[in-house]
GUMARKOL-263278 format. One line per 2 residues: for each residue y, x, z of N, C-alpha, C. Coordinates in steps of 0.02 Angstrom, whole numbers. Layout:
<lozas>
Y:X:Z:Y:X:Z:Y:X:Z  ...
</lozas>
This chain:
<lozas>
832:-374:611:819:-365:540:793:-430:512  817:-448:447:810:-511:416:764:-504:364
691:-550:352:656:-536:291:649:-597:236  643:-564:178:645:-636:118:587:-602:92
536:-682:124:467:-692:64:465:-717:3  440:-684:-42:438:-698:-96:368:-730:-90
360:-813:-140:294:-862:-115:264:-879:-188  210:-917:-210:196:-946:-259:195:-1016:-239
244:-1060:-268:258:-1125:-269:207:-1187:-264  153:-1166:-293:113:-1206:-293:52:-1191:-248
57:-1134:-186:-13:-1112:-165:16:-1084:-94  73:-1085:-99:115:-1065:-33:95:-984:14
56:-980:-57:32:-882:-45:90:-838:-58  95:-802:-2:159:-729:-20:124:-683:-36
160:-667:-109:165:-597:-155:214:-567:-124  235:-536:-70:292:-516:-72:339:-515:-17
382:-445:11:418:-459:63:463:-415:59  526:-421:67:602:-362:75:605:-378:137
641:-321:166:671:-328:232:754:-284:227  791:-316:277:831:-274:262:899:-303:336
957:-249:357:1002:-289:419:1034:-326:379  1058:-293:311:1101:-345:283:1085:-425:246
1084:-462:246:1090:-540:221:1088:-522:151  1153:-519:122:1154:-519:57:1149:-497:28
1103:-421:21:1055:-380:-1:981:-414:-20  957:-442:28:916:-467:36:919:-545:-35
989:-582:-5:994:-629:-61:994:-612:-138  1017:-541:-137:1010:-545:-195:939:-520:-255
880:-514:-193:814:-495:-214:785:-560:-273  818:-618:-257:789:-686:-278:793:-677:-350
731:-676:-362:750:-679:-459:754:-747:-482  768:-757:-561:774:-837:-585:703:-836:-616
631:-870:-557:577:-876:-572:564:-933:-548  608:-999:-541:619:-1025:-482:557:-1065:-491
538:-1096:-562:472:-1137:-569:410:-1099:-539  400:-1025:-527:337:-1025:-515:335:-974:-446
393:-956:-425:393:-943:-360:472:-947:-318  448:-965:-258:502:-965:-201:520:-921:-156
578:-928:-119:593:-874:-64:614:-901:-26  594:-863:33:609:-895:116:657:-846:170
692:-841:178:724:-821:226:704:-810:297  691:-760:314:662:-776:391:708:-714:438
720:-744:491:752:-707:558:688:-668:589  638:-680:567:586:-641:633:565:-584:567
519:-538:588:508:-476:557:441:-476:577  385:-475:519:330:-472:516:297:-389:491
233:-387:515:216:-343:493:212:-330:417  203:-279:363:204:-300:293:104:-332:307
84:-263:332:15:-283:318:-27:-342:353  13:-417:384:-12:-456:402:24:-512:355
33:-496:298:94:-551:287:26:-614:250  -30:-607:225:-84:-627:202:-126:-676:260
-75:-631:308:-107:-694:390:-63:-766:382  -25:-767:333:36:-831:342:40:-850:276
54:-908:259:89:-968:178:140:-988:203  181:-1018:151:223:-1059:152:209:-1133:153
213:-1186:186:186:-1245:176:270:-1275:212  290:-1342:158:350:-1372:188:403:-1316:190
418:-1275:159:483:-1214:169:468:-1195:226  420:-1191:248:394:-1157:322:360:-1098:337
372:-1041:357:296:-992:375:274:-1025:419  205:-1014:411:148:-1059:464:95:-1009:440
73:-1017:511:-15:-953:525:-65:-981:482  -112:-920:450:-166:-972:419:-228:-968:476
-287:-1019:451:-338:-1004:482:-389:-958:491  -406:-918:541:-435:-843:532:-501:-851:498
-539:-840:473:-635:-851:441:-629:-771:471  -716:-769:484:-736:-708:502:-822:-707:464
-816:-653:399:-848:-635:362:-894:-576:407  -962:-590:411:-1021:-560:482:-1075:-539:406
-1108:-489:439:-1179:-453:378:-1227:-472:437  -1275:-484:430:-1354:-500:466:-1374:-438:492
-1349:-365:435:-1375:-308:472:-1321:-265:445  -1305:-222:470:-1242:-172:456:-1233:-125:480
-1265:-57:501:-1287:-26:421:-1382:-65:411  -1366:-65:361:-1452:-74:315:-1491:-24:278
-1554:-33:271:-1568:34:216:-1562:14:163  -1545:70:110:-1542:65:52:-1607:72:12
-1649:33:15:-1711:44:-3:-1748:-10:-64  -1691:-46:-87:-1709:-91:-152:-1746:-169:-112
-1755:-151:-56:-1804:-245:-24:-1764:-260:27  -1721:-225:58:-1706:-266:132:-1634:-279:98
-1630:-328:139:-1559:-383:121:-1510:-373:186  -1465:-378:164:-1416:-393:218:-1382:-471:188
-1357:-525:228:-1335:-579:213:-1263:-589:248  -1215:-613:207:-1147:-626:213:-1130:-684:218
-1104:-706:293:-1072:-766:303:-1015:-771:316  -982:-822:307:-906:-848:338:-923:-897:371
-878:-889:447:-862:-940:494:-819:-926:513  -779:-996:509:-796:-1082:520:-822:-1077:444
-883:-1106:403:-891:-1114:346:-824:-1133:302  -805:-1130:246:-763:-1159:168:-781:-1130:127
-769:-1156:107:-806:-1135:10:-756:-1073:-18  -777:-1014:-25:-722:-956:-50:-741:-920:-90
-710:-882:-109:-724:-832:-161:-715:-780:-144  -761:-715:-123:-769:-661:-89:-766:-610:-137
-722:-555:-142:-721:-497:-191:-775:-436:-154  -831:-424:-202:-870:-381:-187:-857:-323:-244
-837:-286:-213:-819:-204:-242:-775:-203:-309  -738:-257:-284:-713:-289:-385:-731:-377:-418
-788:-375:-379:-820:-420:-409:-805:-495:-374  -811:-540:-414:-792:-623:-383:-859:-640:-367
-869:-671:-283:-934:-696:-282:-895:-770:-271  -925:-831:-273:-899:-881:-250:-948:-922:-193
-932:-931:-160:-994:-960:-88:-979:-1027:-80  -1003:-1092:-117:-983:-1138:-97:-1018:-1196:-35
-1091:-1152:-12:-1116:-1214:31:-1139:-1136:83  -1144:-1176:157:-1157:-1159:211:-1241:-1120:200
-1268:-1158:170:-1334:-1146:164:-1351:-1085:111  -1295:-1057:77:-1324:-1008:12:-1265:-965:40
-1288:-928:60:-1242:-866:80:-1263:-819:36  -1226:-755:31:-1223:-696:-18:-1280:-664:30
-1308:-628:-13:-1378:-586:-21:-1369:-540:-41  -1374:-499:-1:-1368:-424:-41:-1433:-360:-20
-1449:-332:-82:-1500:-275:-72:-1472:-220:-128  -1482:-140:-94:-1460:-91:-140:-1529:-49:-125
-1523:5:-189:-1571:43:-202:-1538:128:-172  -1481:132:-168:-1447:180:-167:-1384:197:-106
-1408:220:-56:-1327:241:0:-1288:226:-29  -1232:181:-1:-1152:153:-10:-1132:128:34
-1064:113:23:-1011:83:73:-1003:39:21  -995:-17:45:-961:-64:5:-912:-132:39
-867:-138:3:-790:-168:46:-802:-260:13  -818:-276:59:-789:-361:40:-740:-391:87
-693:-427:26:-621:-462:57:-628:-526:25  -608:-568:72:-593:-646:54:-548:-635:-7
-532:-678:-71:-499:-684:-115:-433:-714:-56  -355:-687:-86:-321:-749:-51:-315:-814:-103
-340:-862:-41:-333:-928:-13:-275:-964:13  -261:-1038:-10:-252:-1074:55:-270:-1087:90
-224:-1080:162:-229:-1097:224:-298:-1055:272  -303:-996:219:-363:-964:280:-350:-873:247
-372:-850:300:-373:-765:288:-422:-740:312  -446:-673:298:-505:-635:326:-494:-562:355
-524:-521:403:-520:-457:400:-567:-450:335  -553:-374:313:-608:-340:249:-678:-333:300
-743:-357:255:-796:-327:309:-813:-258:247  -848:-213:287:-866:-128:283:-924:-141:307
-975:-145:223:-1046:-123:226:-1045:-49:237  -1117:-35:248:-1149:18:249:-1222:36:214
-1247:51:170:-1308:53:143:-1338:121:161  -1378:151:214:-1416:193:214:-1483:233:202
</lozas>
């Protein structure tokens, strides 16, 4: 089975993936968007839900680099004073979506801080990036 990524030209991030046995089914997914995104042809067959693990760089799929987003405490109480703290390693400067929300983390030393007053779950995901990806981390506020 043959798949065509659909990419953004300037960030080599995929929006996007068809699969299909036939070729020119597939060719004909390519819309005329050509200034602001590209398509790649590929013989191998990826998962859909890892496709955020890979960019395009050089007309190429290539792996990105994994970051692993860690809480200090997980589950925490929900008690309005205790913090739980959010890091990424290998450190880069990113922009972390908290429940919706854009946090941006640009130095090693100021990590996200978090305290709730109230039981929750709450989901943070790396924004996509170049050249790096994240699993989602799954707070817990008890």
């Amino acid at each position: 089975m043959a798949m065509l990524v659909k990419y953004v030209k300037e960030t080599g991030l995929i929006r996007g993936a068809f699969m299909s046995d036939k070729v020119s089914l597939l060719e004909r997914q390519q819309q005329a968007d050509a200034d602001t995104y590209g398509y790649l042809l590929l013989n191998t067959e990826l998962e859909v839900d890892t496709l955020d693990h890979y960019e395009i760089r050089g007309g190429e799929l290539r792996p990105k680099t994994q970051l692993l987003l860690t809480a200090s405490a997980n589950p925490w109480p929900a008690d309005g004073t205790t913090e739980t703290t959010i890091t990424v390693s290998p450190f880069v400067a990113v922009t972390l979506e908290v429940e919706g929300q854009k946090v941006e983390l640009t130095s090693a030393e100021d990590p996200l801080v978090l305290t709730v007053d109230v039981p929750q779950t709450l989901l943070i995901r790396l924004k996509p990036m170049r050249g790096y990806w994240a699993e989602p981390l799954t707070l817990h506020a008890e």
